[in-house]
Structures are given as structure tokens and as C-alpha cells.
N, C-alpha and C positions, 0 to 999 in steps of 0.2 A: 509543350515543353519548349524553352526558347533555344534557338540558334546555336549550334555551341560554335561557332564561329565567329558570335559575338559577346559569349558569355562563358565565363571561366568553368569548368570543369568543375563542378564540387560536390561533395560527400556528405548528406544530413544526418546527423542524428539527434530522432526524434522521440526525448521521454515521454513517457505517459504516466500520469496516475492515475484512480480513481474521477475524481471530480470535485465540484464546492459550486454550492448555491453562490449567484452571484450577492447577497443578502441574506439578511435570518427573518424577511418580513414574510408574511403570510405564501401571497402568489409567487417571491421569489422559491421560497422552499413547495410552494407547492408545483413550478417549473421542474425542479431541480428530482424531485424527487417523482413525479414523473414519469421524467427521462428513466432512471434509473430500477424504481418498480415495473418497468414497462419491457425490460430488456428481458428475454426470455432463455435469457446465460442464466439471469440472478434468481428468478421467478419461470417454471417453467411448465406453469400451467394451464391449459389452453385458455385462447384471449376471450371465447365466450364465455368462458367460467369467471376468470380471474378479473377481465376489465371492469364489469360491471361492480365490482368488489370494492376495487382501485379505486374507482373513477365515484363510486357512491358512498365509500364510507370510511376507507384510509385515507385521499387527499383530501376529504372533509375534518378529518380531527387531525390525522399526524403532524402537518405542516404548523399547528399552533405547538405542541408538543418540541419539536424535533428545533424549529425557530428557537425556541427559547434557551435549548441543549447550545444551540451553534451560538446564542448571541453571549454564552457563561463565557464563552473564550473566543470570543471575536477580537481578530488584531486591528483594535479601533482606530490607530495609530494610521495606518493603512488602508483602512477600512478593507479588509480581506480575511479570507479564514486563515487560520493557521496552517493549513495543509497548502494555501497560495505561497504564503509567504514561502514557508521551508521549501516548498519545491523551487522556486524564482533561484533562492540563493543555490539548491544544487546543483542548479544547470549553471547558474554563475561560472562557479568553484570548475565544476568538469568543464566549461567552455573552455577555462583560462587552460585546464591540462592540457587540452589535446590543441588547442593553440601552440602552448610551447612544444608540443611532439612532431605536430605537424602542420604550422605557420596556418595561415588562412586559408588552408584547402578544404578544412575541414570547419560546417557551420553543426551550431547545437542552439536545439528552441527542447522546447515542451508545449504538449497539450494535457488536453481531461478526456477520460472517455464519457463523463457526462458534465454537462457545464458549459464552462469558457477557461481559455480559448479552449475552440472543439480540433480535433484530428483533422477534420477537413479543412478548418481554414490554417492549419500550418503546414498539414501535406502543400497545401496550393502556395505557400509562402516559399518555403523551401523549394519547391520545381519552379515556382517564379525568380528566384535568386542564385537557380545554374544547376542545383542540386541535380544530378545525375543517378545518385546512386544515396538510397537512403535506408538505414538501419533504425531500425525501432524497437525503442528498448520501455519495456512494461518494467514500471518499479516495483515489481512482486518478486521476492525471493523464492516463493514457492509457486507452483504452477497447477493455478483452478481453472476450471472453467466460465465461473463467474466473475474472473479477474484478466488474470492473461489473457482465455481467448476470446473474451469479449474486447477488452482492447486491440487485441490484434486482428480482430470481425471491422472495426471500426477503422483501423489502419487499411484494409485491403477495400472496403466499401471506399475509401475515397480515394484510391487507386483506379476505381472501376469507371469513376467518374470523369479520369484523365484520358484526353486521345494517345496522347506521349507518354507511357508510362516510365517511369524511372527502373534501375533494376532496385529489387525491394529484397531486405533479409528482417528479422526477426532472431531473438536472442532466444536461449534454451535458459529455465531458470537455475539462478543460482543459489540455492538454500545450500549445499554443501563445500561451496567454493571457501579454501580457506580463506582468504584477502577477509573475505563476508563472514565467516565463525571469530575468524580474530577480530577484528571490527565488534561485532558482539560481544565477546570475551572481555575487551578491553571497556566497555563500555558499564559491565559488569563490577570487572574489579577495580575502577575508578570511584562506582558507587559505592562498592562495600568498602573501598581504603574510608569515606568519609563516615562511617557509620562508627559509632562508638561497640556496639554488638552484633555480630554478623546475624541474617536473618537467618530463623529457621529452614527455611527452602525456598529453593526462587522457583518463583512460577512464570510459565513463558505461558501469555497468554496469545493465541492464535482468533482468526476473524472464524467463525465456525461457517458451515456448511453442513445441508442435509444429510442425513445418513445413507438416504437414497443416492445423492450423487456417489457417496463415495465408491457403492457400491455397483453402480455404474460403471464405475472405471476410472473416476477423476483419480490425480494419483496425489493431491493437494495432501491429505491429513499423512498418508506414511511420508509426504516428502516433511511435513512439520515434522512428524515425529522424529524423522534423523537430524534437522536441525537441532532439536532440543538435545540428544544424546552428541553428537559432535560437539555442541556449546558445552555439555560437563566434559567430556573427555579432555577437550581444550582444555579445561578452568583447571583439569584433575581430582573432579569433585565424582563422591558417588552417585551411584542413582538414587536414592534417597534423597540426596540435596537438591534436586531441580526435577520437574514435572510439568507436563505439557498439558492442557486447558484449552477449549474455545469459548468465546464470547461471543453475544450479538443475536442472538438466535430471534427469528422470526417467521412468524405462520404460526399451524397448530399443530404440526408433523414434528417428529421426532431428528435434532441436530445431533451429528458426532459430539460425544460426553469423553470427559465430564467435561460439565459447563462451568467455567470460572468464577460466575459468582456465584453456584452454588459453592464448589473446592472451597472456596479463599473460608465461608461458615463452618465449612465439615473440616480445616485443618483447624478453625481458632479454636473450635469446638473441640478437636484431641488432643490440646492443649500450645498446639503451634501457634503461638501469640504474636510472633516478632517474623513478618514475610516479609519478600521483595517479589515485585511484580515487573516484567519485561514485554516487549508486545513486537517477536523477532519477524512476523509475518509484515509490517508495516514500516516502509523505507521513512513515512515521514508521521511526526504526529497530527493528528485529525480528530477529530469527534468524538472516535471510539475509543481513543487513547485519553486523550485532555477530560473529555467528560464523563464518559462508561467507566473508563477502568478509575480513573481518578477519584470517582464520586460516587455512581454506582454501587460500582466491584467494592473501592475501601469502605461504603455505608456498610454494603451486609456484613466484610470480612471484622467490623467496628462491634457492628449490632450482635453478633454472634461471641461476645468477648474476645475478638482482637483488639490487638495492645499497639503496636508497631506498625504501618503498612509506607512502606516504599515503593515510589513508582520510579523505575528506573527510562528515561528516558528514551524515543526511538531514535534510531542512528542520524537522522535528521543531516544535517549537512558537516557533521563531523570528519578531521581529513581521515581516517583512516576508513571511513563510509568511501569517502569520494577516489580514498584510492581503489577500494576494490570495486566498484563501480566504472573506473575508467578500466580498470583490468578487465573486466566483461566486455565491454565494449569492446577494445585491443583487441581481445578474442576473436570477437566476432567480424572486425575488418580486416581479418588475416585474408590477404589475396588481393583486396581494395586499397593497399595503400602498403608501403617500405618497412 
């Protein structure tokens, strides 16, 4: 850690997301993903079982698969995914807040927890530029094991790596935080003010998880659950009107149901023709949003005679996002700063 006798006092706060292949070419995605099959938050099966699986017959087909998924909504412009871009511009947005709160004592980056930039080279960025005191904030409103504490497994491994440690916090999630239900609410009824006919029900689609974790003890799907009931009590809607779903499901083992892209068939199918889709677990959109729920989810919910399908966008760098995001943070430097 440098000198602080030569170097300012300062406070980091360091987002995280998920990740993004740096590419949709072949070995990029098959780096990427990887990292990511290989993390034993996500996949928690022993490595002599699981690797040879990995390593002999998912990175052998997936990465053509999964490239092609990424290259539908590749920000070509940029050459980056969409989940870079959105996050670059959140941390923009939140630099400039806590800028004006609190002048330049305070710096703000992001990392991935699989990808680039990694945790470690911006832990070392931020202790390199004075950072004393660093709060890390995982952009997950709900708190899994395959999400939060794998990022914050990756935050504390490149702590471990430092002789000078800084003092380090971590944020508790926010899925019930109002700033965060209004922010969704709002994002909501922006959507349906442009619609000519409200949808039959909104579905919040969530990222799913084994059934095993949950019962394990992750507290990820009851904390979805209360998001989705806080987001109608907000809107004033009954429970009939909105209903919670996971997506994504992967292995042969059984994920928490129901699964979204079955629901969205089994509603067209009892005649709910005209939905709207939300995806409140995911601070930005990414792959599962732009390409699953977009294409995917609205093929079956199409193919099953649905009429209507709206995909409500994720809160992305929207200011009512960025305000209740800098209010977490605030939270969490109470005692570190005025």
C-alpha cells in the first residue's frame, strides 16, 4: 500500500458484475466460460466428476452455441457486450454522485468476476491510487451464492494477495430497498403508459438456481420472491397481476419452478395472450435478458399462441437506478466519510 504521507487518503468503491467474454469468437467464449463453469459457487460438483465433462464436451460445443447468442446483440459500435457497455456508463453516472457529495476523496471503477477487467487488477488499481478504505458493491439485488458470494470470494482472494491490506466492507443486498422497488415500479409504469393495452400479467423473470441450493440455505429465491410482492404492492396491483419465474436453467438436476419459458406457454395457452416481461434480479442487460428472454422466452410464449410479448427493460443506468444505488452505497460508508 503506498505511503500515505505521500498519497491522499482515499475511499474506493468497487462495482462488480458478473462478466463478458472479451469476444463472441470461439476460444474467447470458450476462456470466458471457463472461468465461469469452473467456479464451484456456480457448478458445485466435484472437479473429478465435473472437469472432465467441462473440459471434454461443454467447452467443446457450447462456446460455438453461446458465440453466436453473444454476437445477436454485440455492441459492435464499441466492440463490447452490452453488459460492458451498461456497466462503464453506471459507474460513470455514480462517479459524478458521490463526486458532487464528496469532491475527490472518493474514487469509483468496476470490475467482473469472470472476464476483464478482473477484481484483481482493480483491487491493485485502487490500493495503487491511495485507496485506503474500499467498499464493494456486487450488482445483485438479491443475494445467491453463485452471484454475491462468489464476487465477494474474488474480492477477498485479491486482498489476500496484498501485504497492506486496506480496510475492506461489502454491502448486504438490496432487493427490498425502496429507492430499488421504485426504480422498478417506475420502470414498469413507463412501459405500460406506452402500450395501447395493458398486459395480462407481468412476469418478473429471475436468473434460476438449483433447488438443492436453495434448500441448502441460499436465501436468493424467498429474497426474489419478496421483490416481486413489494414491486405489485408498490404498482397497487393484485397478485394475479404479476408472478415470479426463473430462467436459465442448466445441468440435468431439477432448478426452482416454474421456469419461465415454460409459464410464458402455460399462460398463452389459458388464454393470457397479451404479457410483459421484467428481469428485476439483473442490475444491467446481458445475454439472458437481450437474447433468452427476448427470443427464446418470447419464441415459446409466440409458439404457444401468444399475441403480445413485451420485454420491459433492465434498470440499466436509468437515474432513478443510479439514485438508489448511490443510496446503498451511502449506507454502507456510514462511519467512512461526513
Amino acid at each position: 500500500m503506498p505511503d500515505t504521507e505521500d498519497t491522499p487518503n482515499k475511499i474506493g468503491i468497487l462495482l462488480a458484475n458478473l462478466g463478458t467474454p472479451d469476444s463472441y469468437d470461439y476460444w474467447s467464449m470458450r476462456r470466458y466460460l471457463g472461468e465461469f463453469l469452473s467456479d464451484k459457487r456456480v457448478i458445485d460438483y466435484p472437479s473429478w466428476k465435473w472437469q472432465p465433462i467441462l473440459q471434454l464436451f461443454v467447452l467443446t460445443k457450447r462456446p460455438f452455441s453461446s458465440g453466436k447468442a453473444y454476437k445477436s446483440i454485440w455492441n459492435t459500435e464499441a466492440d463490447e457486450s452490452p453488459l460492458l457497455t451498461i456497466t462503464k456508463q453506471q459507474t460513470a453516472k455514480i462517479a459524478k454522485a458521490m463526486q458532487l457529495q464528496h469532491g475527490d476523496n472518493i474514487m469509483v471503477d468496476f470490475c467482473m468476476r469472470y472476464g476483464n477487467p478482473s477484481t484483481r487488477s482493480k483491487v491493485k488499481e485502487l490500493i495503487a491510487a491511495g485507496c485506503q478504505k474500499i467498499l464493494f458493491v456486487p450488482l445483485y439485488p438479491q443475494y445467491a451464492g453463485a452471484t454475491s458470494a462468489t464476487a465477494n470470494d474474488a474480492f477477498f482472494k485479491a486482498l489476500m494477495q496484498e501485504v497492506a491490506q486496506p480496510a475492506a466492507r461489502t454491502i448486504e443486498p438490496y432487493y427490498n430497498q425502496p429507492l430499488y422497488i421504485d426504480a422498478l415500479a417506475q420502470s414498469v409504469e413507463r412501459s405500460y403508459s406506452a402500450l395501447e393495452t395493458k398486459p395480462d400479467i407481468l412476469i418478473c423473470s429471475y436468473h434460476g438456481v438449483p433447488e438443492r441450493y436453495a434448500m441448502q440455505g441460499d436465501p436468493y429465491v424467498d429474497q426474489c420472491h419478496k421483490t416481486t410482492q413489494l414491486l405489485g404492492e408498490r404498482l397497487g396491483w393484485a397478485d394475479t397481476d404479476i408472478v415470479s419465474t426463473f430462467q436459465s436453467k442448466f445441468g440435468p438436476e431439477e432448478w426452482v419452478k416454474p421456469y419461465t419459458v415454460e409459464e410464458v406457454a402455460r399462460l398463452a395457452e389459458s388464454g393470457k395472450t397479451n404479457i410483459a416481461v421484467c428481469a428485476p434480479a439483473f442490475s444491467a442487460d446481458c445475454i439472458e435478458t437481450l437474447e433468452e428472454i427476448n427470443e427464446e422466452i418470447k419464441h415459446s410464449f409466440q409458439a404457444a399462441g401468444g399475441q403480445t410479448f413485451t420485454y420491459i427493460p433492465c434498470l440499466n443506468d436509468d437515474d432513478a437506478h443510479i439514485t438508489a444505488l448511490t443510496a446503498v452505497i451511502e449506507q454502507n460508508l456510514t462511519g467512512w466519510v461526513n
